[in-house]
Chimera marker file (.cmm) of the C-alpha trace (Angstrom):
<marker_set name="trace">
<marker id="1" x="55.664" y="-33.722" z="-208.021" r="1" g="1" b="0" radius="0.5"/>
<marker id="2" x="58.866" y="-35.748" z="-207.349" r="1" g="1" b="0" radius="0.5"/>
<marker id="3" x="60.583" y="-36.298" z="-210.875" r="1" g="1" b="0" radius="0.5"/>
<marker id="4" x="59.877" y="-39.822" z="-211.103" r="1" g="1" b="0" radius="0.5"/>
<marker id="5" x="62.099" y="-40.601" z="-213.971" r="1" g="1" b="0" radius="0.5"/>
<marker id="6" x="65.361" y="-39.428" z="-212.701" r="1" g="1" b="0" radius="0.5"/>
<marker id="7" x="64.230" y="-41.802" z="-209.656" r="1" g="1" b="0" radius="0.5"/>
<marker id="8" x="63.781" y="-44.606" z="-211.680" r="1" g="1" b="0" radius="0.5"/>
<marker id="9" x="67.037" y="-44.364" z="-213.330" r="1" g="1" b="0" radius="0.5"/>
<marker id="10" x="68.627" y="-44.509" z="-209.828" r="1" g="1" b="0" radius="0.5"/>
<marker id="11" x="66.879" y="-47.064" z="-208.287" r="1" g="1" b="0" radius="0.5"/>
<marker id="12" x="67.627" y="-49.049" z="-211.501" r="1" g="1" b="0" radius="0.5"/>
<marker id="13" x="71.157" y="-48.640" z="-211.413" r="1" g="1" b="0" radius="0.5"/>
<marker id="14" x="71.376" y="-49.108" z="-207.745" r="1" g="1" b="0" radius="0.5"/>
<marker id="15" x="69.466" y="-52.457" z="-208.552" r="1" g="1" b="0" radius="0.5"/>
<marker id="16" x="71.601" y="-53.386" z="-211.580" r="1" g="1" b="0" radius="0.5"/>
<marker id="17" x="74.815" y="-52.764" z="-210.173" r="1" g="1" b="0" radius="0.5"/>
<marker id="18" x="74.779" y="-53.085" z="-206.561" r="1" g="1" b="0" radius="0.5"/>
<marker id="19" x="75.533" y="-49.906" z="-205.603" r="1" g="1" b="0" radius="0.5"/>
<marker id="20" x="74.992" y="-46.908" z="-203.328" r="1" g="1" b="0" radius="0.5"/>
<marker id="21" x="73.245" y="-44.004" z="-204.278" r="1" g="1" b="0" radius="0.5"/>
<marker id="22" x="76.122" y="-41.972" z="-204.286" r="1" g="1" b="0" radius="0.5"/>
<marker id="23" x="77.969" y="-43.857" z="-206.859" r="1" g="1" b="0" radius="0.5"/>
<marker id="24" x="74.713" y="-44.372" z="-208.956" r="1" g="1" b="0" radius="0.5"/>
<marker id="25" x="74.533" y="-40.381" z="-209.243" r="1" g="1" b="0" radius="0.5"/>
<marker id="26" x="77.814" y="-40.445" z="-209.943" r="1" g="1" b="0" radius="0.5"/>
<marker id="27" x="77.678" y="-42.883" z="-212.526" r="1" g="1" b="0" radius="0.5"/>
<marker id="28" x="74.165" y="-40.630" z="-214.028" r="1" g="1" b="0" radius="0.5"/>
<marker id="29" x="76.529" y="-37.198" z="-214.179" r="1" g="1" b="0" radius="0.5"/>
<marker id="30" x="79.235" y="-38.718" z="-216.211" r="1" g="1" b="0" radius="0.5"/>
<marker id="31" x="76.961" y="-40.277" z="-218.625" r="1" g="1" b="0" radius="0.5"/>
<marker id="32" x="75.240" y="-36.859" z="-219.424" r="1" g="1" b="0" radius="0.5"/>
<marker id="33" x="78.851" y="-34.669" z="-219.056" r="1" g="1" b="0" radius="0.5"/>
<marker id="34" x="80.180" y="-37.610" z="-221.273" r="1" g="1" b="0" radius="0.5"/>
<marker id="35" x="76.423" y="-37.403" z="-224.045" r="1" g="1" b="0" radius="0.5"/>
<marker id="36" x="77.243" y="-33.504" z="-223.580" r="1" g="1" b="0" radius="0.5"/>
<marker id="37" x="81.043" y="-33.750" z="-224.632" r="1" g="1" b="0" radius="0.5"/>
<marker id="38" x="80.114" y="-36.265" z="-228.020" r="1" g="1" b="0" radius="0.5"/>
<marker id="39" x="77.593" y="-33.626" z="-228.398" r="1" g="1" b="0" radius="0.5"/>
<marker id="40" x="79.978" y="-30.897" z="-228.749" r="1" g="1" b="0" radius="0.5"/>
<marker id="41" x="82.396" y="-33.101" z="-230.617" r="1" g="1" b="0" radius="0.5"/>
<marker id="42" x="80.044" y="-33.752" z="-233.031" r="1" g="1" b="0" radius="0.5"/>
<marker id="43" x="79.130" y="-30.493" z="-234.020" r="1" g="1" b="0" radius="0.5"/>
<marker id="44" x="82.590" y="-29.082" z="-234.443" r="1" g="1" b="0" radius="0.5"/>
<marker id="45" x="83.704" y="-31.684" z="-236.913" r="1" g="1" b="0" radius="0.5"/>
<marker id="46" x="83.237" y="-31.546" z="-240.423" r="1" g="1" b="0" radius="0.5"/>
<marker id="47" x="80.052" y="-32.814" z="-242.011" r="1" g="1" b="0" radius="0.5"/>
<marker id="48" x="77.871" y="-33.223" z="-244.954" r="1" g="1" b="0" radius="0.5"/>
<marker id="49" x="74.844" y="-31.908" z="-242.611" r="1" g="1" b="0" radius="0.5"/>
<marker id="50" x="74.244" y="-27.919" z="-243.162" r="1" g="1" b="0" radius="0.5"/>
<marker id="51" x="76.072" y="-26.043" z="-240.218" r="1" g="1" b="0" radius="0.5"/>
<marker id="52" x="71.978" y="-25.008" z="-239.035" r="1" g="1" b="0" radius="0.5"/>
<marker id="53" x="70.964" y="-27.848" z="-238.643" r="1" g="1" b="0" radius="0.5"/>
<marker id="54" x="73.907" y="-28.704" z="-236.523" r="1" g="1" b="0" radius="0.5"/>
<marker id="55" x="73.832" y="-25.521" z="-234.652" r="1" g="1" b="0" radius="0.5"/>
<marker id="56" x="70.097" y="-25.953" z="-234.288" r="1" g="1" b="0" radius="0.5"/>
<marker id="57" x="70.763" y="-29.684" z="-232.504" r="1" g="1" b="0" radius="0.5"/>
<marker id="58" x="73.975" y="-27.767" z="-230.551" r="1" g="1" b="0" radius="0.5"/>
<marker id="59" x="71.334" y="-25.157" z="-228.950" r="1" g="1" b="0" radius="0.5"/>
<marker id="60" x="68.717" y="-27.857" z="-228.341" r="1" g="1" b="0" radius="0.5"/>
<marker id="61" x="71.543" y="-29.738" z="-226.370" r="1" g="1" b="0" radius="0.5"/>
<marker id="62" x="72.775" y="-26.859" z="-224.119" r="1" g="1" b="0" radius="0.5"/>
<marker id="63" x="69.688" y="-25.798" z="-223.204" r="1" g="1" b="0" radius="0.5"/>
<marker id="64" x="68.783" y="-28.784" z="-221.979" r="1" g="1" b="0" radius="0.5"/>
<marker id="65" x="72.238" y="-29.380" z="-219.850" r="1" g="1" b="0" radius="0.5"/>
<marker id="66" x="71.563" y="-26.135" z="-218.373" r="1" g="1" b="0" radius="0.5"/>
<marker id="67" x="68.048" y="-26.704" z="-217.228" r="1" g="1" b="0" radius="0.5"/>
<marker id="68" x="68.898" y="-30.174" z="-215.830" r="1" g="1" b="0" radius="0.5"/>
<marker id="69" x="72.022" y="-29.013" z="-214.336" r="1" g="1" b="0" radius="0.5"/>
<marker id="70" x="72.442" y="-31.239" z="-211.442" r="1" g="1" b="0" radius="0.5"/>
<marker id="71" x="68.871" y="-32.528" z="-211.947" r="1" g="1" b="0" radius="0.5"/>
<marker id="72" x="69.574" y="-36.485" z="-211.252" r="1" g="1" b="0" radius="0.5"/>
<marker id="73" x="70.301" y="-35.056" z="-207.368" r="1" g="1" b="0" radius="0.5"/>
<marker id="74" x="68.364" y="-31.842" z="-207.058" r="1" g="1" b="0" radius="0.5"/>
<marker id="75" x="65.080" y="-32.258" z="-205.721" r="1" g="1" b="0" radius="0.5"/>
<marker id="76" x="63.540" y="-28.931" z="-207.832" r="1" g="1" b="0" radius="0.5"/>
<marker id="77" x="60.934" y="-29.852" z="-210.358" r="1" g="1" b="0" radius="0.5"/>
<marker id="78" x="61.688" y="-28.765" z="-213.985" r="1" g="1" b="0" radius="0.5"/>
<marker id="79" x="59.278" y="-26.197" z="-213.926" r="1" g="1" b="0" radius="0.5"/>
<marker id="80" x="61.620" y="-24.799" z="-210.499" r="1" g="1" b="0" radius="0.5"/>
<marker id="81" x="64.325" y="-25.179" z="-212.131" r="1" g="1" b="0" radius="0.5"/>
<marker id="82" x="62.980" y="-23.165" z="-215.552" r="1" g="1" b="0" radius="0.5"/>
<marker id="83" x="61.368" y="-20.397" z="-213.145" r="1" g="1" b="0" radius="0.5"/>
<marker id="84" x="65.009" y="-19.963" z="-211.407" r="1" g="1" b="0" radius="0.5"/>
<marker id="85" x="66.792" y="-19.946" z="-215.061" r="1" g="1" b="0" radius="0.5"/>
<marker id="86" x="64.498" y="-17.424" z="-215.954" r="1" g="1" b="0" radius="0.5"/>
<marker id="87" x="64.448" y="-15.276" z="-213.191" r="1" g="1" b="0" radius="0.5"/>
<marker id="88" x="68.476" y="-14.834" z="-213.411" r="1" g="1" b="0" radius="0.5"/>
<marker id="89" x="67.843" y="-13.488" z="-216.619" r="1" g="1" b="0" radius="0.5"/>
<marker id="90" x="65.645" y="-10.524" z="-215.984" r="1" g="1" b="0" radius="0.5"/>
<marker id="91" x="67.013" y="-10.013" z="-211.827" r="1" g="1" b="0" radius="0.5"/>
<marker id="92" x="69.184" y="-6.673" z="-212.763" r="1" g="1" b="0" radius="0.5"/>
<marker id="93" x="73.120" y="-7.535" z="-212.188" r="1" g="1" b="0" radius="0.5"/>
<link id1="1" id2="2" r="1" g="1" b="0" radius="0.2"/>
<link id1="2" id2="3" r="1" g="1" b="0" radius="0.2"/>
<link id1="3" id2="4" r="1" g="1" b="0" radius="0.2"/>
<link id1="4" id2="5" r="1" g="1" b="0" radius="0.2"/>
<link id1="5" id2="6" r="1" g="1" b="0" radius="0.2"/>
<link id1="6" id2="7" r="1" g="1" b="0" radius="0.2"/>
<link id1="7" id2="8" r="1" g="1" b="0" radius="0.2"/>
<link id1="8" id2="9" r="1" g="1" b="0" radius="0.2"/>
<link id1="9" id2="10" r="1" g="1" b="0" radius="0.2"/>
<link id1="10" id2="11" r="1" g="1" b="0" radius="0.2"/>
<link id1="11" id2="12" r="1" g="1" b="0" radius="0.2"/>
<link id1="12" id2="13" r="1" g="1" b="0" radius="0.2"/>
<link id1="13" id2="14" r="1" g="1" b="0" radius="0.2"/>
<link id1="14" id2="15" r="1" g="1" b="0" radius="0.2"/>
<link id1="15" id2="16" r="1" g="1" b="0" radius="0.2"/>
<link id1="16" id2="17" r="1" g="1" b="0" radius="0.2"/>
<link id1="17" id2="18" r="1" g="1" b="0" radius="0.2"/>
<link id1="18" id2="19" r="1" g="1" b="0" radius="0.2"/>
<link id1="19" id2="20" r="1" g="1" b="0" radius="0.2"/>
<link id1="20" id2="21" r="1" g="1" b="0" radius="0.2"/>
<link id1="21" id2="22" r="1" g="1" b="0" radius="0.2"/>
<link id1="22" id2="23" r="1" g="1" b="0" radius="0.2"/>
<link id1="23" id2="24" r="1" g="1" b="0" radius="0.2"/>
<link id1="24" id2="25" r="1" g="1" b="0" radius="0.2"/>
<link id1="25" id2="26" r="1" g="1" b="0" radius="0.2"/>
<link id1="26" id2="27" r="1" g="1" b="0" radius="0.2"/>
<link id1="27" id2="28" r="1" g="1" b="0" radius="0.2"/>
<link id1="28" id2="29" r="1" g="1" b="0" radius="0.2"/>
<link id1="29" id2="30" r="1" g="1" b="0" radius="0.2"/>
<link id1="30" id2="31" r="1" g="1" b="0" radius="0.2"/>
<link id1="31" id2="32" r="1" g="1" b="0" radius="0.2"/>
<link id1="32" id2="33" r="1" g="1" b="0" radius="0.2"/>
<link id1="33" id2="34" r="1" g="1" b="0" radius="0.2"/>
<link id1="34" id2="35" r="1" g="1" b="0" radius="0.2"/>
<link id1="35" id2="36" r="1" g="1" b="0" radius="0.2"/>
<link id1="36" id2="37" r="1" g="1" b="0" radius="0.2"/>
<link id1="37" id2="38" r="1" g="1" b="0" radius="0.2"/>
<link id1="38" id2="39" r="1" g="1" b="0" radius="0.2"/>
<link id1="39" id2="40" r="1" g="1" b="0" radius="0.2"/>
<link id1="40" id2="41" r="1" g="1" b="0" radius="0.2"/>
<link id1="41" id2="42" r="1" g="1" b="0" radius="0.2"/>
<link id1="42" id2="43" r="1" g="1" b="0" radius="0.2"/>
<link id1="43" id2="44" r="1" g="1" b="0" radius="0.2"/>
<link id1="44" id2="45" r="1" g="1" b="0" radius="0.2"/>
<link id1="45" id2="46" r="1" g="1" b="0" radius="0.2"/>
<link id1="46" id2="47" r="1" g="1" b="0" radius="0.2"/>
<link id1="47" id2="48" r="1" g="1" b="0" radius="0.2"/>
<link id1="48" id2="49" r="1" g="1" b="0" radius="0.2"/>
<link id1="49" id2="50" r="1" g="1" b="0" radius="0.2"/>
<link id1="50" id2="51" r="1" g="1" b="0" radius="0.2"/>
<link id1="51" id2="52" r="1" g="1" b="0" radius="0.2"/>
<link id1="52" id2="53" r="1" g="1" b="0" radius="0.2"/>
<link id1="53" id2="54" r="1" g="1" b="0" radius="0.2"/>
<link id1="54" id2="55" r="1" g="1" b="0" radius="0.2"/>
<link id1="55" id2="56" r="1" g="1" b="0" radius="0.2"/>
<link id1="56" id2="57" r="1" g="1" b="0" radius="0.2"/>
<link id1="57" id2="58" r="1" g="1" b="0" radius="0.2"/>
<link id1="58" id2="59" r="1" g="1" b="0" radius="0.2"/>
<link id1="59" id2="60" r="1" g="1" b="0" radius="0.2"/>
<link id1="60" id2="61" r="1" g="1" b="0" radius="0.2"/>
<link id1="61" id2="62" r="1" g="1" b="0" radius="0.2"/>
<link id1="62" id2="63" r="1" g="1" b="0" radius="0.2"/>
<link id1="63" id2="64" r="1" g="1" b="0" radius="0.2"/>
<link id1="64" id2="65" r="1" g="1" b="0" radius="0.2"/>
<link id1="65" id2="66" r="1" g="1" b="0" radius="0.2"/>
<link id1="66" id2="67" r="1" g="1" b="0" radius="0.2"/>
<link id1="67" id2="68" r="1" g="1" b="0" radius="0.2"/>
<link id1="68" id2="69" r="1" g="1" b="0" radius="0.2"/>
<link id1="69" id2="70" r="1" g="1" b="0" radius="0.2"/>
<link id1="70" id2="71" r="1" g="1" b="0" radius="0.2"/>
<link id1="71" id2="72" r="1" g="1" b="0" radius="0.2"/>
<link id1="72" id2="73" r="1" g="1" b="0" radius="0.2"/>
<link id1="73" id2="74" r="1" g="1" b="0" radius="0.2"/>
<link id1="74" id2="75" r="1" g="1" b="0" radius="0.2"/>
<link id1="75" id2="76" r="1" g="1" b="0" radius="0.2"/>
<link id1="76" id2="77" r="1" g="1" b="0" radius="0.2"/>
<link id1="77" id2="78" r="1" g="1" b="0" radius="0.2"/>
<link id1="78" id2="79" r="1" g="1" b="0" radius="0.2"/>
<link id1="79" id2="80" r="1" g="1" b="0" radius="0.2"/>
<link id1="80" id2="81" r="1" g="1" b="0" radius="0.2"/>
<link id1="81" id2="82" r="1" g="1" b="0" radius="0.2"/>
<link id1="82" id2="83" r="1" g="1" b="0" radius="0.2"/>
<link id1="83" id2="84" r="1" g="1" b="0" radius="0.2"/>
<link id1="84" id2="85" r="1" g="1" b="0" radius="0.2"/>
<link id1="85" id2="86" r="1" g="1" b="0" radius="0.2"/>
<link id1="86" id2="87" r="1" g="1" b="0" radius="0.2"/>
<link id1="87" id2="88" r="1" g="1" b="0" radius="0.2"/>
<link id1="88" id2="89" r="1" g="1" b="0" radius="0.2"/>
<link id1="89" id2="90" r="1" g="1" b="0" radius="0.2"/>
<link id1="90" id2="91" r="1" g="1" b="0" radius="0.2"/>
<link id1="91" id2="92" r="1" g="1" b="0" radius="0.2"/>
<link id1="92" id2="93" r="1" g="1" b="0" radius="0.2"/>
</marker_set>
């Protein structure tokens, strides 16, 4: 099944701003390299939250950029995309 989310969110933009595909992809990769970066920002400056609990939010978020990689153009499903993450991990290097 076609991720129909990520679809969405490009035909919205396209809509919105009168663009191309290309540039709506575009515009979808820096907004989750530029949620990614506050993310890391965030957890390397001080704070009144326990350092866990940051590093438990950090983990969540990298994770997640991994297994959507280039997700907004890729056609693999998620569950693709978590059976190729997790057959690079036990494939012998």
């Amino acid at each position: 099944m076609k991720n129909e989310k990520t679809t969405d969110a490009i035909c919205s933009y396209m809509n919105e701003e009168h663009c191309t595909k290309e540039e709506a992809l575009n515009h979808l990769k820096g907004m989750k390299d530029d949620a990614f970066h506050e993310l890391v920002h965030e957890y390397l400056k001080p704070s009144q939250v326990p350092r866990c609990c940051r590093r438990l939010m950090f983990q969540h978020g990298r994770v997640t950029h991994f297994l959507l990689g280039d997700s907004v153009s890729s056609q693999l499903t998620q569950r693709e995309r978590i059976n190729d993450a997790m057959e690079s991990f036990y494939s012998p290097v």
